[in-house]
VMD Tcl script that builds the backbone (N, CA, C; Angstrom):
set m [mol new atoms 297]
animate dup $m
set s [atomselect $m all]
$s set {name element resname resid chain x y z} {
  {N N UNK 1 A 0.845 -1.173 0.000}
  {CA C UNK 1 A 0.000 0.000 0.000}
  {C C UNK 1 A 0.892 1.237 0.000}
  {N N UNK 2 A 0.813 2.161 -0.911}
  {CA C UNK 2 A 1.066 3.536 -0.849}
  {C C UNK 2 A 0.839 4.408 0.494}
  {N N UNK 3 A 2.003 4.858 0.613}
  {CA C UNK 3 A 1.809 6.053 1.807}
  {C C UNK 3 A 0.725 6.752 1.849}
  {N N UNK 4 A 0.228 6.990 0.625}
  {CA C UNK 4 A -0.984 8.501 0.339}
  {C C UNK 4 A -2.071 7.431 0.806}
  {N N UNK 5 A -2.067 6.183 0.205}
  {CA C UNK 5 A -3.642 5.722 0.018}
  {C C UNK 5 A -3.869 5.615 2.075}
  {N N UNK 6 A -2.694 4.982 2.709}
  {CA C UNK 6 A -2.934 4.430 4.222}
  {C C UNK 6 A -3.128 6.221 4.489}
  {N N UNK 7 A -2.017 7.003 4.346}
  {CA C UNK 7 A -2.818 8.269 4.972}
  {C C UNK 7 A -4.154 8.440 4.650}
  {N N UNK 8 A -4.870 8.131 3.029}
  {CA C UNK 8 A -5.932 9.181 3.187}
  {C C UNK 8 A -7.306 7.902 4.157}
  {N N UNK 9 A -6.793 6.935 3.990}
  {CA C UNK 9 A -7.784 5.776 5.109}
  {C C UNK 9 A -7.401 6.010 6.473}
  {N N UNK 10 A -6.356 6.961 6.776}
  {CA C UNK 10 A -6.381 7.011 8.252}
  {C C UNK 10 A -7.302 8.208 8.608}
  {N N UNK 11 A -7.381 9.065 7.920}
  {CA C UNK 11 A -7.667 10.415 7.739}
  {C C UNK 11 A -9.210 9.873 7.352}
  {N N UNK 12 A -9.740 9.148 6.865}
  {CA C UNK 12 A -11.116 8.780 7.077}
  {C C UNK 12 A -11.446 7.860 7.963}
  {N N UNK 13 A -10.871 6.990 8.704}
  {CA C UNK 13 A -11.073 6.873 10.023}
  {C C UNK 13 A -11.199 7.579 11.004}
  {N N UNK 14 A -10.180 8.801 11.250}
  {CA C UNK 14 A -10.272 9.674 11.896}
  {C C UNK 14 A -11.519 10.347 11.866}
  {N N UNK 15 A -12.218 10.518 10.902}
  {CA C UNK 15 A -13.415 11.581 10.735}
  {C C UNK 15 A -15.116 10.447 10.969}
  {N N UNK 16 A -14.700 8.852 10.280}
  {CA C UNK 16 A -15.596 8.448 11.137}
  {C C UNK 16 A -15.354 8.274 12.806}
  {N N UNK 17 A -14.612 8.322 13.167}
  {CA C UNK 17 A -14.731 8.230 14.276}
  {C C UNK 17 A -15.215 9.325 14.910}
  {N N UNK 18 A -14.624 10.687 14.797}
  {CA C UNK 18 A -15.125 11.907 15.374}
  {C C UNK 18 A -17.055 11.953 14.915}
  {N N UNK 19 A -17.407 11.747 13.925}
  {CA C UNK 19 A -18.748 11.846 13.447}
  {C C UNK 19 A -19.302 10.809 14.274}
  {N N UNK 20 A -18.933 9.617 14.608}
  {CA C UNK 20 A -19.215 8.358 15.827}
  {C C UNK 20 A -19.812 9.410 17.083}
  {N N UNK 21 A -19.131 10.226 17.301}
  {CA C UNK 21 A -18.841 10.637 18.642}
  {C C UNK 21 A -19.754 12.128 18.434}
  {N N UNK 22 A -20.529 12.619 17.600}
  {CA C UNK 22 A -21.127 13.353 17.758}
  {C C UNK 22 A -20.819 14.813 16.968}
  {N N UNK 23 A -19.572 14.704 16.352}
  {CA C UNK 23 A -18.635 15.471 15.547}
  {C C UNK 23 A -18.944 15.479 13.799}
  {N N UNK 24 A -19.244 16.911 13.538}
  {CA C UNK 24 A -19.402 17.172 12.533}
  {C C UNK 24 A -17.956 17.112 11.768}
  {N N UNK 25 A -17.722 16.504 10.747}
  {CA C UNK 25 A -16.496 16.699 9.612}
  {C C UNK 25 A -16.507 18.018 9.499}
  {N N UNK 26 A -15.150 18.405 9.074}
  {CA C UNK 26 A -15.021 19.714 8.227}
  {C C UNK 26 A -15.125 19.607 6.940}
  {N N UNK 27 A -16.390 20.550 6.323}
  {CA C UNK 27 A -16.791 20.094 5.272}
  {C C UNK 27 A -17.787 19.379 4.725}
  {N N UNK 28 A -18.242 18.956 6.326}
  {CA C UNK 28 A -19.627 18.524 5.332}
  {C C UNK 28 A -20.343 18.717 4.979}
  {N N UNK 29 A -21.291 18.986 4.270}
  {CA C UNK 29 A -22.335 20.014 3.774}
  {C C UNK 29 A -23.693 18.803 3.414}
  {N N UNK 30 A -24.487 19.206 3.823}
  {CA C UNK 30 A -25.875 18.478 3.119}
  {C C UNK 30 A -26.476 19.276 2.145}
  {N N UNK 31 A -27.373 18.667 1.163}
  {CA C UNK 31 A -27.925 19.213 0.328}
  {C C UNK 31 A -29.473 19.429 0.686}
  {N N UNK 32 A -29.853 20.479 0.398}
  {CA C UNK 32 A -31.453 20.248 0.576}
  {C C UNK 32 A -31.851 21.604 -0.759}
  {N N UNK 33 A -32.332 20.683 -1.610}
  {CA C UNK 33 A -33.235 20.936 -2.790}
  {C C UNK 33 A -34.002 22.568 -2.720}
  {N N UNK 34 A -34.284 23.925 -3.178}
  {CA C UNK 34 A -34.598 24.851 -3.184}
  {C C UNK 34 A -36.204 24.475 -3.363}
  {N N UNK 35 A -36.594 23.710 -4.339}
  {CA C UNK 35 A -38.080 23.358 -4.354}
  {C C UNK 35 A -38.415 22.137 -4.416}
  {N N UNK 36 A -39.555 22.053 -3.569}
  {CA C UNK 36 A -39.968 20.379 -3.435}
  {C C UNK 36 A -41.361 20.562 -4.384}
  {N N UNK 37 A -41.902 19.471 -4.737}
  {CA C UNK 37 A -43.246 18.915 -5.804}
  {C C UNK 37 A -43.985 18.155 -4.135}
  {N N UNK 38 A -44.271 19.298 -3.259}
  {CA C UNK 38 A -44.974 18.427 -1.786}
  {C C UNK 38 A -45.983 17.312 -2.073}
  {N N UNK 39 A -46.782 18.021 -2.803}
  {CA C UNK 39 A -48.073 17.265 -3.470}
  {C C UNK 39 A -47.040 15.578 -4.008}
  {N N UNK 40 A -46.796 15.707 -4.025}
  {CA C UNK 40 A -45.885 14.140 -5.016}
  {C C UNK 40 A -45.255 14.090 -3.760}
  {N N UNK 41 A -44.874 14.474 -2.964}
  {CA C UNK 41 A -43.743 13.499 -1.729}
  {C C UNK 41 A -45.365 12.822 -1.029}
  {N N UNK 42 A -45.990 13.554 -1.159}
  {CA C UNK 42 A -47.417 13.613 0.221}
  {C C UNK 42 A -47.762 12.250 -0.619}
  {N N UNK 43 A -47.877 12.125 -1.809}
  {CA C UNK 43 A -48.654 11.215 -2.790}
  {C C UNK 43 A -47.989 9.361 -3.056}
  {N N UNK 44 A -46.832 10.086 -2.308}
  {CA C UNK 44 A -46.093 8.777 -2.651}
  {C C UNK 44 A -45.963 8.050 -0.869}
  {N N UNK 45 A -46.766 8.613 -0.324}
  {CA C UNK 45 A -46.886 8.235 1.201}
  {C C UNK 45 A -48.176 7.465 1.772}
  {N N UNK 46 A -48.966 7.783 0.315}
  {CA C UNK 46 A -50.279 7.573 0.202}
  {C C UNK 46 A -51.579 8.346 1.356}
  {N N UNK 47 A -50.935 9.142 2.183}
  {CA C UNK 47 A -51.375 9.607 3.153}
  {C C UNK 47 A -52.644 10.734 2.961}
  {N N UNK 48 A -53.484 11.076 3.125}
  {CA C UNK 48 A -54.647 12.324 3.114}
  {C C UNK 48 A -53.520 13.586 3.611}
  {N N UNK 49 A -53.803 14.709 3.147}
  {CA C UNK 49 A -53.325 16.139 3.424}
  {C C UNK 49 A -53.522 16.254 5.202}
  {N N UNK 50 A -54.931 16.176 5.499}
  {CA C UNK 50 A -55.223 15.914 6.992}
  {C C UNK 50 A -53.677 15.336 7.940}
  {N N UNK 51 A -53.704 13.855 7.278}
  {CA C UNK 51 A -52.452 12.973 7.498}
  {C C UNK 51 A -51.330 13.186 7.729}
  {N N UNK 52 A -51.019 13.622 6.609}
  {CA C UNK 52 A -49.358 13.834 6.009}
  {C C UNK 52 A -49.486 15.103 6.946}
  {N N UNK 53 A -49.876 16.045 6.971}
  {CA C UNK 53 A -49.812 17.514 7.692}
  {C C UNK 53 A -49.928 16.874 9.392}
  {N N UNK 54 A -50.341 16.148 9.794}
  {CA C UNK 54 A -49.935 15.555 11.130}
  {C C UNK 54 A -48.767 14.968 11.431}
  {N N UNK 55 A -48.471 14.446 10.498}
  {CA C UNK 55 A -47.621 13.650 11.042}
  {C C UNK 55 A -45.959 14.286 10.714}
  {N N UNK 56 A -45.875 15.721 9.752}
  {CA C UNK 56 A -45.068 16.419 9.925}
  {C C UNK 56 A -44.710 17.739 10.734}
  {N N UNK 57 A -45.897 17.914 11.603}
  {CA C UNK 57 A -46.383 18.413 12.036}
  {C C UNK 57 A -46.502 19.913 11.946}
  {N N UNK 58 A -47.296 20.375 10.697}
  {CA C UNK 58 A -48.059 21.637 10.213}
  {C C UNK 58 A -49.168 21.051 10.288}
  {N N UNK 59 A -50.011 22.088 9.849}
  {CA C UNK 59 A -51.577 22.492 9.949}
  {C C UNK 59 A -51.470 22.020 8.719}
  {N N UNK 60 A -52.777 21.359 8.471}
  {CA C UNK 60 A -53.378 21.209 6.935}
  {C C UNK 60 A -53.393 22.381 6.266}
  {N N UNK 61 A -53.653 23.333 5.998}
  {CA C UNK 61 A -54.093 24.906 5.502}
  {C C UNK 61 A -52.443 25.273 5.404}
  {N N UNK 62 A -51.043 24.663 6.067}
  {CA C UNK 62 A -50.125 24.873 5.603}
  {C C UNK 62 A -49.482 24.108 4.763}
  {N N UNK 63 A -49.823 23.255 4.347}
  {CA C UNK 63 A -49.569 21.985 3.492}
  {C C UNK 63 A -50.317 22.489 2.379}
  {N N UNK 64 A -51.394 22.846 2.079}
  {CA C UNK 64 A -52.458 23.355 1.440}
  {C C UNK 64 A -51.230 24.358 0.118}
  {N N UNK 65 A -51.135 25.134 1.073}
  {CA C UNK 65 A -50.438 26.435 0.987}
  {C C UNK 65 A -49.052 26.095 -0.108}
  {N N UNK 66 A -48.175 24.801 1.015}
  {CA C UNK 66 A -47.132 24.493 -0.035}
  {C C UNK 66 A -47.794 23.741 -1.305}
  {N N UNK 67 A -48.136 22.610 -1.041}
  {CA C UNK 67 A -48.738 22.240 -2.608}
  {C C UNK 67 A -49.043 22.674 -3.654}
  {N N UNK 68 A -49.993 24.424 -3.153}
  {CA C UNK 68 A -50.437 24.630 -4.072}
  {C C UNK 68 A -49.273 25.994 -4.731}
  {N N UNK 69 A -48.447 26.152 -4.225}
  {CA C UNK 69 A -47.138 27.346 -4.523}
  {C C UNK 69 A -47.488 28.040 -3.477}
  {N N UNK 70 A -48.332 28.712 -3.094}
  {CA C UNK 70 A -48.460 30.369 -2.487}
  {C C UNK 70 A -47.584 30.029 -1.101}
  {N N UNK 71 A -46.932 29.415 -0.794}
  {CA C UNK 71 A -46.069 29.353 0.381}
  {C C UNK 71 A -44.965 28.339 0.023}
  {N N UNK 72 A -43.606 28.250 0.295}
  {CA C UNK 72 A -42.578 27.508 0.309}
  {C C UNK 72 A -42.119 27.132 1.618}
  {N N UNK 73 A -41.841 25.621 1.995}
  {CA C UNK 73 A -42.006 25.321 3.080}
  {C C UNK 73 A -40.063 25.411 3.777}
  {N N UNK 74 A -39.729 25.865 5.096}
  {CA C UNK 74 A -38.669 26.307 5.197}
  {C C UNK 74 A -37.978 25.606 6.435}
  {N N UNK 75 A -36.471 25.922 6.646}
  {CA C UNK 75 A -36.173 25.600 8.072}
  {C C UNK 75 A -36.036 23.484 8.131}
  {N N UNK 76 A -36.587 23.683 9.091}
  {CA C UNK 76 A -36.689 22.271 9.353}
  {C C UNK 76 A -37.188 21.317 8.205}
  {N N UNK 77 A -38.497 21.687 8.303}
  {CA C UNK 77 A -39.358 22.012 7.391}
  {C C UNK 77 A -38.888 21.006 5.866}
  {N N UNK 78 A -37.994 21.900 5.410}
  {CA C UNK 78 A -37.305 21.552 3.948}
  {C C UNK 78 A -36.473 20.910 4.113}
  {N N UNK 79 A -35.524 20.297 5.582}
  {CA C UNK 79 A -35.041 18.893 5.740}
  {C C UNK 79 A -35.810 18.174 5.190}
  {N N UNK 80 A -36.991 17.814 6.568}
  {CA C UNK 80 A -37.784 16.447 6.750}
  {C C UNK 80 A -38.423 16.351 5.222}
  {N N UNK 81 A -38.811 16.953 4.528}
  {CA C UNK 81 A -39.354 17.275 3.004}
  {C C UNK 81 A -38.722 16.372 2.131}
  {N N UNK 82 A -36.886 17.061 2.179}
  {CA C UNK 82 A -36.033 16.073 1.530}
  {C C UNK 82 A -35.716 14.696 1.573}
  {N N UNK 83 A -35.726 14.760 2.953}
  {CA C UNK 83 A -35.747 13.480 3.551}
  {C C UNK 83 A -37.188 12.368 3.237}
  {N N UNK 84 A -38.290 12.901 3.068}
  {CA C UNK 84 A -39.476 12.308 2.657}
  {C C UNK 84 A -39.553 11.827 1.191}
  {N N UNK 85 A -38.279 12.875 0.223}
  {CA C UNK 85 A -38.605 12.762 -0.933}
  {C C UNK 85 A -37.603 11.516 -1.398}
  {N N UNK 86 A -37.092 11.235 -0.710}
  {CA C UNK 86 A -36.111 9.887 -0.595}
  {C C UNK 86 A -36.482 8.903 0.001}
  {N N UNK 87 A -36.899 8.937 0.819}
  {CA C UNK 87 A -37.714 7.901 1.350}
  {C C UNK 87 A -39.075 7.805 1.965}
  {N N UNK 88 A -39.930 7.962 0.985}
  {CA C UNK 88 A -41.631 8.224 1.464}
  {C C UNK 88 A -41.749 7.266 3.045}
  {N N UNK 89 A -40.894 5.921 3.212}
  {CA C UNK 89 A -41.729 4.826 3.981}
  {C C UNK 89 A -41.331 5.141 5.337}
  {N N UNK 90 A -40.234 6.490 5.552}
  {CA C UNK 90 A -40.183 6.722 6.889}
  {C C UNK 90 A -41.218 7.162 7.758}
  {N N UNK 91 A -41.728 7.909 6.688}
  {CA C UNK 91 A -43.403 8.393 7.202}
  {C C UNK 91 A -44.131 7.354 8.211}
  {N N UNK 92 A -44.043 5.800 8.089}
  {CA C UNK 92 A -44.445 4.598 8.771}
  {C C UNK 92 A -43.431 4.009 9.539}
  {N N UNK 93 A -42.664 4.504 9.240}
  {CA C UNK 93 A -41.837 3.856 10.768}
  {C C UNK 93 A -41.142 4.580 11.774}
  {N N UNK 94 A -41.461 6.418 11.380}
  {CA C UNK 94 A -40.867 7.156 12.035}
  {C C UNK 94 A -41.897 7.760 12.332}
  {N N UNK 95 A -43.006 8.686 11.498}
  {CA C UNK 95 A -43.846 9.463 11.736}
  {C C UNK 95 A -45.159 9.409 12.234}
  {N N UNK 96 A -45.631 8.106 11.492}
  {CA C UNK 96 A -47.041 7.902 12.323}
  {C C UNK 96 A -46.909 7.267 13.529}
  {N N UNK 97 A -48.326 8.513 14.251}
  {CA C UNK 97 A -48.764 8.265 15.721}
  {C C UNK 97 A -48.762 6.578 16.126}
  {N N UNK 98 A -48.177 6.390 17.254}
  {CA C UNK 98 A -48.742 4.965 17.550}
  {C C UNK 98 A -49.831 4.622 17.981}
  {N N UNK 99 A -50.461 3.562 17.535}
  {CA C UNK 99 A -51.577 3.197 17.843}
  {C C UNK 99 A -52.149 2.989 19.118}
}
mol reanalyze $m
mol bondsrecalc $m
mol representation Tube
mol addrep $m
């Protein structure tokens, strides 16, 4: 093995480990999308507006709002969004109320 390759695997050990421990990398950056298609994340969850707006927890009338444009949803907000638009099925194993 090359010097460079064991440095740059130590040097990513190092950073999983710090990220293990609660430590952000330098450099890491997440992406989160400028506009979401809500109506299509909500749709692929199969959930009612009622629903989906519970269980992300806005008001229906703000869900309303993003779907239809006149509001862009922000903050947190446009995480959990992204995160929905990747994986609709967390909605059921993370979001809905327990029974």
């Amino acid at each position: 093995m090359k010097k460079t390759d064991f440095d740059g695997l130590l040097k990513s050990l190092r950073e999983a480990r710090s990220f293990a421990r609660g430590r952000t990398p330098k450099g890491l950056k997440v992406h989160v999308p400028a506009d979401f298609d809500v109506a299509a994340i909500r749709g692929r969850t199969g959930l009612s507006q009622s629903a989906f707006a519970g269980c992300i927890g806005v008001s229906p009338a703000t869900l309303r709002n993003w779907e239809q444009g006149r509001r862009r949803p922000e903050g947190p907000a446009r995480v959990l969004l992204a995160l929905l638009a990747r994986n609709p099925a967390i909605v059921e194993t993370m979001l809905k109320p327990a029974a």
